[in-house]
C-alpha positions in Angstrom: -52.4 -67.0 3.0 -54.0 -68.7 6.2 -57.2 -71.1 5.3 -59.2 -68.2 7.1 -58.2 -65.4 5.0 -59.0 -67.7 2.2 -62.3 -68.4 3.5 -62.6 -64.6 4.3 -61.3 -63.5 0.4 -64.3 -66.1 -0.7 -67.4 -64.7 1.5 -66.7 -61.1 0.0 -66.9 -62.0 -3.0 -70.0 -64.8 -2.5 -71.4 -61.8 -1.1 -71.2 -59.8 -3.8 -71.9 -62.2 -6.5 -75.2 -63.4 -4.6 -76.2 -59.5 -3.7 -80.3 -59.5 -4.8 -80.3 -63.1 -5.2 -83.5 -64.5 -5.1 -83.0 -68.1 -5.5 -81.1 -71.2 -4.8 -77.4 -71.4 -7.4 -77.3 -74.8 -5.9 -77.2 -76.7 -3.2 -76.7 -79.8 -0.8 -79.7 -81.8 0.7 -78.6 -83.1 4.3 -80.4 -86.0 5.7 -84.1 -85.0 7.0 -84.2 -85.4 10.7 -87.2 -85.1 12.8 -86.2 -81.9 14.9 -89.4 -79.8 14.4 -89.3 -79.4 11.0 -85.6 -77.8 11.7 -82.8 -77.9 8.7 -79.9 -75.9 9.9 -78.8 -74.4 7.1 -81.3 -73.9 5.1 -81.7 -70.2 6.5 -83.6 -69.0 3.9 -86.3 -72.3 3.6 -85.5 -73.4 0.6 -85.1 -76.4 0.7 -81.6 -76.8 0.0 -78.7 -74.8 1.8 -77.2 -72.8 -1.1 -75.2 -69.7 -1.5 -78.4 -67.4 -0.9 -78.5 -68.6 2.8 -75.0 -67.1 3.5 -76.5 -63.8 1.9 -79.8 -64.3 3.8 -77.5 -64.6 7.4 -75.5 -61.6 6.0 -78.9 -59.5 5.5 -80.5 -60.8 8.9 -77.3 -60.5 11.1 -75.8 -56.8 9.9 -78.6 -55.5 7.9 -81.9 -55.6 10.1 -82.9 -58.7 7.5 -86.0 -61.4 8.1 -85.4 -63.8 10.8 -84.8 -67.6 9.8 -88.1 -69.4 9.8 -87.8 -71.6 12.2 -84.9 -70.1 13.8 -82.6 -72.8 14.2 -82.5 -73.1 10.6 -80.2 -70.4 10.6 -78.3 -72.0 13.1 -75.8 -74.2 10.8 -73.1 -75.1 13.6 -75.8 -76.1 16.4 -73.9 -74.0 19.4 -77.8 -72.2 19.7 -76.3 -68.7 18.9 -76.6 -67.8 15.2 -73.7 -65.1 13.8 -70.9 -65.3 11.8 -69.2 -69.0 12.5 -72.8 -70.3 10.9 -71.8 -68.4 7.9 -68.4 -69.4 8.2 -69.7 -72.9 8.7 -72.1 -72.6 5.3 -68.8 -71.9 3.5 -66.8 -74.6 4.5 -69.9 -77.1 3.5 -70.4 -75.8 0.2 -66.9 -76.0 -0.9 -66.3 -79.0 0.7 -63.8 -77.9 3.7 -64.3 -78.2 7.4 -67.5 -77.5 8.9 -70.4 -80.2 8.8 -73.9 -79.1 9.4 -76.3 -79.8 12.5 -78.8 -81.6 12.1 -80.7 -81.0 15.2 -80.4 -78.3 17.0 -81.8 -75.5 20.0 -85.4 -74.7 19.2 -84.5 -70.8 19.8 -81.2 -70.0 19.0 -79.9 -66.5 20.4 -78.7 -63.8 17.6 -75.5 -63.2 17.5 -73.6 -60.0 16.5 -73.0 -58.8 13.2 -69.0 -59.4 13.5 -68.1 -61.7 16.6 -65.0 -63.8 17.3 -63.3 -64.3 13.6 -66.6 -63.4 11.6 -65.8 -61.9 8.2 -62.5 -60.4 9.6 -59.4 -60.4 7.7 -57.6 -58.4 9.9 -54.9 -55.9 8.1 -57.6 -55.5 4.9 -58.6 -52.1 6.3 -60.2 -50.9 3.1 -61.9 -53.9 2.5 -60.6 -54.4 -1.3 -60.1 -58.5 -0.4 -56.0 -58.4 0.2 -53.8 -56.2 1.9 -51.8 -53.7 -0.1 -50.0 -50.3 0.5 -53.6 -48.8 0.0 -55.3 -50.6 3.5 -51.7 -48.3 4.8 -53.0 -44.8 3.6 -56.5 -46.1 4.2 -55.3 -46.3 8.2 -53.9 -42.6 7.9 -56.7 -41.1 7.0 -58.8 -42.9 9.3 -56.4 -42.3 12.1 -55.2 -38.8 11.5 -58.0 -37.5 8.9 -61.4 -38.5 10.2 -61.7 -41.0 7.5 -64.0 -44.2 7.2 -63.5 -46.6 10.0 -62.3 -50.0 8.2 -65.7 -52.4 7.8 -65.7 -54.3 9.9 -63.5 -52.8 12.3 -61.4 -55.9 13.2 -59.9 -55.7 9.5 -57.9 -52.4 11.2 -56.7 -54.4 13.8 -53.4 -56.1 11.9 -51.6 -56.7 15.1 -55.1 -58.1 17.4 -54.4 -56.0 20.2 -58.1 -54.5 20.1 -56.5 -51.3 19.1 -56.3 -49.8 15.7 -53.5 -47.0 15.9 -49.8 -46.5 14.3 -48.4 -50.0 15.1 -51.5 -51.8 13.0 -49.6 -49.7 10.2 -46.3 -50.4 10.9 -47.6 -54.3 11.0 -48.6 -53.7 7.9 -45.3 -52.0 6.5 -43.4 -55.2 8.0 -46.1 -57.9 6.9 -45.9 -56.1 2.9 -41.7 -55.8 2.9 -41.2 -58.9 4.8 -39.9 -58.5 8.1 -41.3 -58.5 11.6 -44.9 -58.6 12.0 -47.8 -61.4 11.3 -51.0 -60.5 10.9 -53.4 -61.6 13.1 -56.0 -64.0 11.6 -58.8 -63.5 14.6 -59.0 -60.4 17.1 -61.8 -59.2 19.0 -64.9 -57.8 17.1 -65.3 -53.9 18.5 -61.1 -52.6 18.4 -61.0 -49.1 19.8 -59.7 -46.2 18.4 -56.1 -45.0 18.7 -54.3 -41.7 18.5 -53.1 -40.2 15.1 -49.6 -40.7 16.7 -48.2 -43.1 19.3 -45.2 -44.5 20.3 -43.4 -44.9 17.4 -46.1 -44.9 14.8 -45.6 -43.0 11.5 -42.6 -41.8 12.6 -39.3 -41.3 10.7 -37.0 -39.1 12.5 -35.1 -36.8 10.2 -37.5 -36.6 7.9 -38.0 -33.4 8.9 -40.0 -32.6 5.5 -42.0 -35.7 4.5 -40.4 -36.4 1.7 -39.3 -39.7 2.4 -35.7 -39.7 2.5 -33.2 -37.9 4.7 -31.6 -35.2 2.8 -30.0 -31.7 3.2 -33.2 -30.1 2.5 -34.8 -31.6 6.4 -32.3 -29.6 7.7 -33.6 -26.5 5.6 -36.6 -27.2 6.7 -35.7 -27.4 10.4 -33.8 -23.9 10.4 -37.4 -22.3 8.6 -39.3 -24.2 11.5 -37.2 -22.8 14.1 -35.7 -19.4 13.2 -38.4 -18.3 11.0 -41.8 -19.6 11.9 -42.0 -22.1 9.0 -44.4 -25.4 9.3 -43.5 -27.5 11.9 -42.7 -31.7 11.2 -45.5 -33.4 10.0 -45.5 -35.8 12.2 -43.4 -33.8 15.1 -41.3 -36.5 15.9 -40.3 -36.2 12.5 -38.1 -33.3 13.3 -36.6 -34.9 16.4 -33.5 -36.5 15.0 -31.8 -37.2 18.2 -34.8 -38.2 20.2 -34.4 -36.1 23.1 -37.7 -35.1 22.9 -36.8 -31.2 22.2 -36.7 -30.4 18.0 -33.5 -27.6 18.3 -30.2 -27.0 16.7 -28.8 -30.1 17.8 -31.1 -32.1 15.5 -29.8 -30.2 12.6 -26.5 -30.9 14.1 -27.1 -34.3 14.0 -28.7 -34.6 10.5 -25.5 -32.7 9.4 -23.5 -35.9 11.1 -25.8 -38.6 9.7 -25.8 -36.9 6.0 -22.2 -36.4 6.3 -21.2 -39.7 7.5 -19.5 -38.8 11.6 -21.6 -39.0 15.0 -25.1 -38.7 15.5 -27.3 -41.6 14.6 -30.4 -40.8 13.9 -33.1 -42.4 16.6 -35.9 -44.7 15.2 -38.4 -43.8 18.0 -39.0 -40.5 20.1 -41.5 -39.3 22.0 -45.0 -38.3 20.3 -44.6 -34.5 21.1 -41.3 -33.1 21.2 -40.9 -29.4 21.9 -40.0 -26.4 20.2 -36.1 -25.2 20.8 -34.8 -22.0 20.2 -33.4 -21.0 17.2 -30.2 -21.0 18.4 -28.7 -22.6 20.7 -25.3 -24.6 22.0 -24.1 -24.8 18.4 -27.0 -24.7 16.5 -27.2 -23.6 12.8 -24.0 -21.7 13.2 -21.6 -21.5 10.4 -19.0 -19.1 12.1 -17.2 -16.9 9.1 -20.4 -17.2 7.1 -20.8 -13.6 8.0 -23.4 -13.2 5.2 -25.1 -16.3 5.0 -24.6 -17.7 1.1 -23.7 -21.1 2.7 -19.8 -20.3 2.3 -17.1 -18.7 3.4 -15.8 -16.0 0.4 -14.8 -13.0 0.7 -18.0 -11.4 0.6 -17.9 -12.4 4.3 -15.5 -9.9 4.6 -16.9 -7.2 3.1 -20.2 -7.8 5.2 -18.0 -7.7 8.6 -16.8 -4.6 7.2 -20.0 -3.0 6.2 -21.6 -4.4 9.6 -18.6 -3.0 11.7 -18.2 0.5 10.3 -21.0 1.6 7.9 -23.8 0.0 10.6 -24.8 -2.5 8.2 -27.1 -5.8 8.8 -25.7 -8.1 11.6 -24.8 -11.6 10.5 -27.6 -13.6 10.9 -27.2 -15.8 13.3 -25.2 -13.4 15.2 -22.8 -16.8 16.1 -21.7 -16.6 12.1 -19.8 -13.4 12.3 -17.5 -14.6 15.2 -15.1 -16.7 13.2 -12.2 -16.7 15.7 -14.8 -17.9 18.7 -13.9 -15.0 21.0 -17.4 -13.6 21.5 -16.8 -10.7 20.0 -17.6 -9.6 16.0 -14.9 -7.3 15.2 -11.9 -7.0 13.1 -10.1 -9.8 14.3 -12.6 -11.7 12.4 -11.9 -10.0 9.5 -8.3 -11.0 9.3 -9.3 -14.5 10.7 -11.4 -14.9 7.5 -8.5 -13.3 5.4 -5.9 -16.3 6.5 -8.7 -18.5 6.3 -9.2 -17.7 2.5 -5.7 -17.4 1.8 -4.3 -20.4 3.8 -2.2 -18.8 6.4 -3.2 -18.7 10.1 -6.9 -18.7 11.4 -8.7 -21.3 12.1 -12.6 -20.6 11.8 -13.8 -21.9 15.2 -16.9 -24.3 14.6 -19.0 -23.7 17.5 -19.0 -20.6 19.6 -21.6 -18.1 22.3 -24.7 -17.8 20.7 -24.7 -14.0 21.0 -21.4 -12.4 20.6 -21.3 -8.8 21.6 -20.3 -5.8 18.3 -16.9 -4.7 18.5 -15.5 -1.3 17.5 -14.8 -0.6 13.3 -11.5 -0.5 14.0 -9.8 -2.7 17.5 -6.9 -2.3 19.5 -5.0 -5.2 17.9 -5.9 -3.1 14.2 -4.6 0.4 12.4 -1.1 2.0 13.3 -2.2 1.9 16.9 -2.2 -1.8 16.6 -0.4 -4.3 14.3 1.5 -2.0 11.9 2.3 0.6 15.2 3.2 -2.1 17.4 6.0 -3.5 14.7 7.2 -0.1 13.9 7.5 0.3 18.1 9.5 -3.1 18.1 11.9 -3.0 15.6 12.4 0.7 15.9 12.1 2.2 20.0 13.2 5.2 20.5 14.1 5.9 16.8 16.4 3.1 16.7 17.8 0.8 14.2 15.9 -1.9 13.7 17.2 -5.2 14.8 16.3 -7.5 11.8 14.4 -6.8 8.4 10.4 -6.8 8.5 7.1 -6.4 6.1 4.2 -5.2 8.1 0.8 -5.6 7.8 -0.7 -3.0 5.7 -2.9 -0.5 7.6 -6.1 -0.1 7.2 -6.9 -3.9 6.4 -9.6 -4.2 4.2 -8.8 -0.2 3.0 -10.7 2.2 0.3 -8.9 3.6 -1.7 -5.4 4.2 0.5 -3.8 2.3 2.8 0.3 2.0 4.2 2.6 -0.5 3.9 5.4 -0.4 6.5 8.7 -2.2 6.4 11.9 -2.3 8.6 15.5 -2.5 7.5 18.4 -2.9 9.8 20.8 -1.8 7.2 20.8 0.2 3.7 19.1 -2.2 0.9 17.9 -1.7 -2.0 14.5 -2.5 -1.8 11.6 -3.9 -4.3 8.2 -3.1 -3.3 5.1 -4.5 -5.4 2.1 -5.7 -5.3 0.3 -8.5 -7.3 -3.3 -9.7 -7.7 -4.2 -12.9 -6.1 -3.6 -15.0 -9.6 0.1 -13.8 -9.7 -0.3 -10.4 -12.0 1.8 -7.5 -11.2 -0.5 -4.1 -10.8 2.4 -1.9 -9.4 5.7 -1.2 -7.7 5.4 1.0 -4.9 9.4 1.2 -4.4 12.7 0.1 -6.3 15.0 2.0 -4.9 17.5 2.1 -2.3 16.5 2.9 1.5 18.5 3.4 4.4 18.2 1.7 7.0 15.2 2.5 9.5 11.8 2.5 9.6 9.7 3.2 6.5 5.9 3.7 5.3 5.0 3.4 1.9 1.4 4.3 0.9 -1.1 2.5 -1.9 -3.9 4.1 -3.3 -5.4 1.2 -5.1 -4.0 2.0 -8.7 -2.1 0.0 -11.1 0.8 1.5 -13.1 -1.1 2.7 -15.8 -2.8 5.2 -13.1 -6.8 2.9 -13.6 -7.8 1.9 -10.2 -8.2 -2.0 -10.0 -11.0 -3.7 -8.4 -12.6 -4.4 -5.0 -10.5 -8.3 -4.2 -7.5 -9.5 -2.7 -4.0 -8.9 -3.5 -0.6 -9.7 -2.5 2.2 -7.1 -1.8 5.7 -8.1 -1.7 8.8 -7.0 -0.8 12.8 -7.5 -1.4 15.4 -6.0 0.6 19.1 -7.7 0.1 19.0 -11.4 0.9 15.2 -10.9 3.0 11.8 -11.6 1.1 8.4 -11.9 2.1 5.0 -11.3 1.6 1.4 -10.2 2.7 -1.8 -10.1 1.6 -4.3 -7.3 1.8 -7.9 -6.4 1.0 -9.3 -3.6 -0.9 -13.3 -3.0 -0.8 -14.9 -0.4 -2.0 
C-alpha cells in the first residue's frame, strides 16, 4: 500500500480513537519562536501538538468546529491556508515521517475545505471501512444504480481519479482486487461528479442474460421469456446483448447457443448501454424446426402434434418456424414424413433455420394419400393396367393412419409373397399376406391389430415384405 493510504488507514482510525478527546495523549514541543505568540500546530492551545489537534482540525474544518486561536496555529505546513495537508502534516510529525512543522507563519491563514487536494482520501475505499474489499464494489452499486450513500468523502469513489464516480471506478476496483489492469489512484480531485447507473462498459457481462453470474443455458431461457413472452428484461440490458449489435433478439440466443456449445459467436465484452428490444422471432431465432410441440426434442410426439394441428385444427407449433421441418414454408404433411425419416434414419434432413411464418398446408397434400405417393407408384409401375416393370413396396396410405390404412405392392411376375409387419424393437404383430400373388398391382389393408385380433398401440412400426429374390421395408405410423 502507497505511504498515503497508509497515512490515510492511520487518520481514520486516530480519528476515531481520539473522538471526545479532551486532552493532550502526548506530544512534541517545537522550539518557541517569536511569531505573535503563533505555534503551528498546536491547533487546539495546548501547549503541545498532540493527537487532539488533528481531531480539533477535523471538528473545525468538516464539522463547523471552534477556530484555532490564533489562527495560524492551526496552520501546521505554513502555506497560510489551513485544511487537510495540515492534518496530513500533524500525522507525519507525530509518527515521525515527512512533514516538519512551521514555525512561523501568515498571521491569518485562509480556511480551507473540508476535503481538498489528497485530504483524507483513499480513493477506491468507497464505504469508508479503512481498505478496499468486494464490499466498497456493492457499496458503488447501490450508490450508482440504488440511491444509496454517496462514499464519505466522495474522492474515496473515485478509484480511477477521473473526477467521476460511475461503472469504470468499479471495474477499477474488480481489476485492482483480482490483479490485473487498474491502479488506484492515490490523489484525485475533492468534489467527483456523479455518473450513470450504466456506462460504457460498466457492470456489464454480456450473456448473462439472468444475473446469475455465469453463462449458462438458462440466459437463453431467459432471453426467449424476455422476448416472446413479456418476461423481465436483462438487468443490466446490455446483459442480454450477446453479440453487441446493440439490438437484444434471436440472434443473441443464437449466439449464446454457439458460445455454450463451443462453434461461432463470441460473446462481446462491451455493448452499447441500451440495446433494443427484437422481435420474438426473427432470421433464425429460437427456432427448433421439427420441434412441432416444443418439449425441447424431436420425438414422435412431434408427429402427432403436426397431425392434430393439420387435421383436427389443433394448436399451431409455437414458433410457427418449428413445424416446418423440411424448410419449405409450408406446415403440412411433408413435415410429417420429414420427421418420420428423421426419427427412423432414412431421408429427411430437418432444416435448421427457415421463414419465420410458414403458411398451414391442407391435412392431407398432393404429394400424400392414393392421389399422391402410394397412387403415383401404382400409376408407374402399372399404366394402363399393365404389368409392372420391376417389384415395389409402397408407402402405406394414410401415413400416420387410425385405425386402417393400405399397403400397396407391385410384382412383375407370380411370387409368393410375405407380408408382415413388426414393431419398431423387431417384434412381429402380424402377417397381412403369405401367399402366392400374381403378378400386378396389389393393395393390402391394416387395421392396427395384431394376430391375436387386440389392437396395438399408438407408435411406429415396420412393415415388410418378400416376394421371390426382392425384399424391403417401410415404416409407418399409427396415432390414435
Amino acid at each position: 500500500m502507497s505511504k498515503s493510504k497508509c497515512l490515510m488507514l492511520t487518520l481514520s482510525a486516530l480519528i476515531i480513537l481520539v473522538a471526545g478527546a479532551s486532552g493532550p495523549a502526548f506530544g512534541k514541543k517545537p522550539i518557541i519562536d517569536t511569531c505573535l505568540g503563533q505555534y503551528p500546530g498546536d491547533a487546539n492551545s495546548t501547549g503541545t501538538v498532540t493527537i487532539g489537534d488533528i481531531a480539533f482540525l477535523v471538528d473545525y474544518l468538516c464539522n463547523s468546529g471552534a477556530a484555532p486561536s490564533p489562527l495560524a496555529n492551526g496552520d501546521a505546513n505554513g502555506d497560510c491556508v489551513i485544511d487537510s495537508l495540515d492534518i496530513d502534516c500533524l500525522v507525519e510529525n507525530l509518527f515521525g515521517s515527512g512533514c516538519t512543522l512551521a514555525e512561523c507563519t501568515c498571521i491569518r491563514p485562509t480556511k480551507g475545505a473540508c476535503y481538498d487536494s489528497c485530504g483524507f482520501q483513499y480513493p477506491g475505499d468507497a464505504n469508508g471501512s479503512g481498505t478496499i474489499t468486494i464490499g466498497d464494489i456493492s457499496y458503488l452499486v447501490d450508490y450508482l444504480c440504488n440511491d444509496g450513500a454517496a462514499p464519505y468523502p466522495p474522492s474515496n469513489g473515485d478509484a480511477n481519479g477521473d473526477c467521476v464516480i460511475d461503472s469504470l471506478d468499479i471495474i477499477c476496483l474488480i481489476e485492482e482486487l483480482f490483479g490485473s489492469g487498474c491502479t488506484i489512484v492515490d490523489c484525485t480531485c475533492i468534489n467527483p461528479t456523479k455518473g450513470a447507473c450504466f456506462d460504457s462498459c460498466g457492470f456489464q457481462y454480456p450473456g448473462d442474460a439472468n444475473g446469475t453470474g455465469d453463462i449458462t443455458i438458462g440466459d437463453i431461457s431467459y432471453l426467449v421469456d424476455y422476448l416472446c413472452y413479456d418476461g423481465d428484461a436483462p438487468n443490466p440490458p446490455a446483459n442480454g446483448d450477446a453479440n453487441g449489435d446493440c439490438v437484444i433478439d434471436s440472434l443473441d440466443i443464437i449466439c449464446l447457443i454457439e458460445e455454450l456449445f463451443g462453434n461461432g459467436c463470441t460473446i462481446v465484452d462491451c455493448t452499447c448501454i441500451e440495446p433494443t428490444k427484437g422481435d420474438c422471432y426473427d432470421t433464425c431465432g429460437a427456432q427448433y424446426p421439427g420441434d412441432a410441440n416444443s418439449t425441447g426434442t424431436i420425438t414422435i410426439g412431434d408427429i402427432s402434434y403436426l397431425v392434430d394441428y393439420l387435421c383436427n385444427d389443433g394448436a399451431a407449433p409455437n414458433p410457427p418456424a418449428n413445424g416446418d421441418a423440411n424448410g419449405d414454408c409450408v406446415i403440412d404433411s411433408l413435415d410429417i414424413d420429414c420427421l418420420i425419416e428423421q426419427l427412423y434414419g432414412s431421408g429427411c434432413t430437418i432444416v435448421d433455420c427457415t421463414c419465420i411464418n410458414p403458411v398451414k398446408g391442407a391435412c392431407h397434400t398432393s404429394a400424400r394419400g392414393l392421389d399422391g405417393p402410394a397412387g403415383d407408384a401404382i400409376r408407374r409401375v402399372q399404366p394402363n393396367n399393365a404389368i409392372p416393370a420391376d417389384y415395389e413396396l409402397v408407402q402405406n396410405n394414410p401415413n400416420p393412419f387410425n385405425p386402417i390404412t393400405e399397403i400397396a405392392f407391385a410384382l412383375p411376375t407370380e411370387s409368393e409373397v410375405v407380408l408382415e409387419v413388426y414393431s419398431i424393437t423387431g417384434q412381429k404383430i402380424v402377417t397381412l399376406a403369405d401367399a402366392a400373388y400374381p403378378a400386378g398391382n396389389h393393395i393390402v389393408t391394416w387395421d392396427s391389430k395384431d394376430t391375436n385380433g387386440n389392437t396395438v398401440a399408438s407408435g411406429i412400426y415396420l412393415y415388410t415384405i418378400k416376394a421371390g429374390s426382392f425384399s424391403a421395408s417401410r415404416k409407418m405410423v399409427l396415432l390414435k
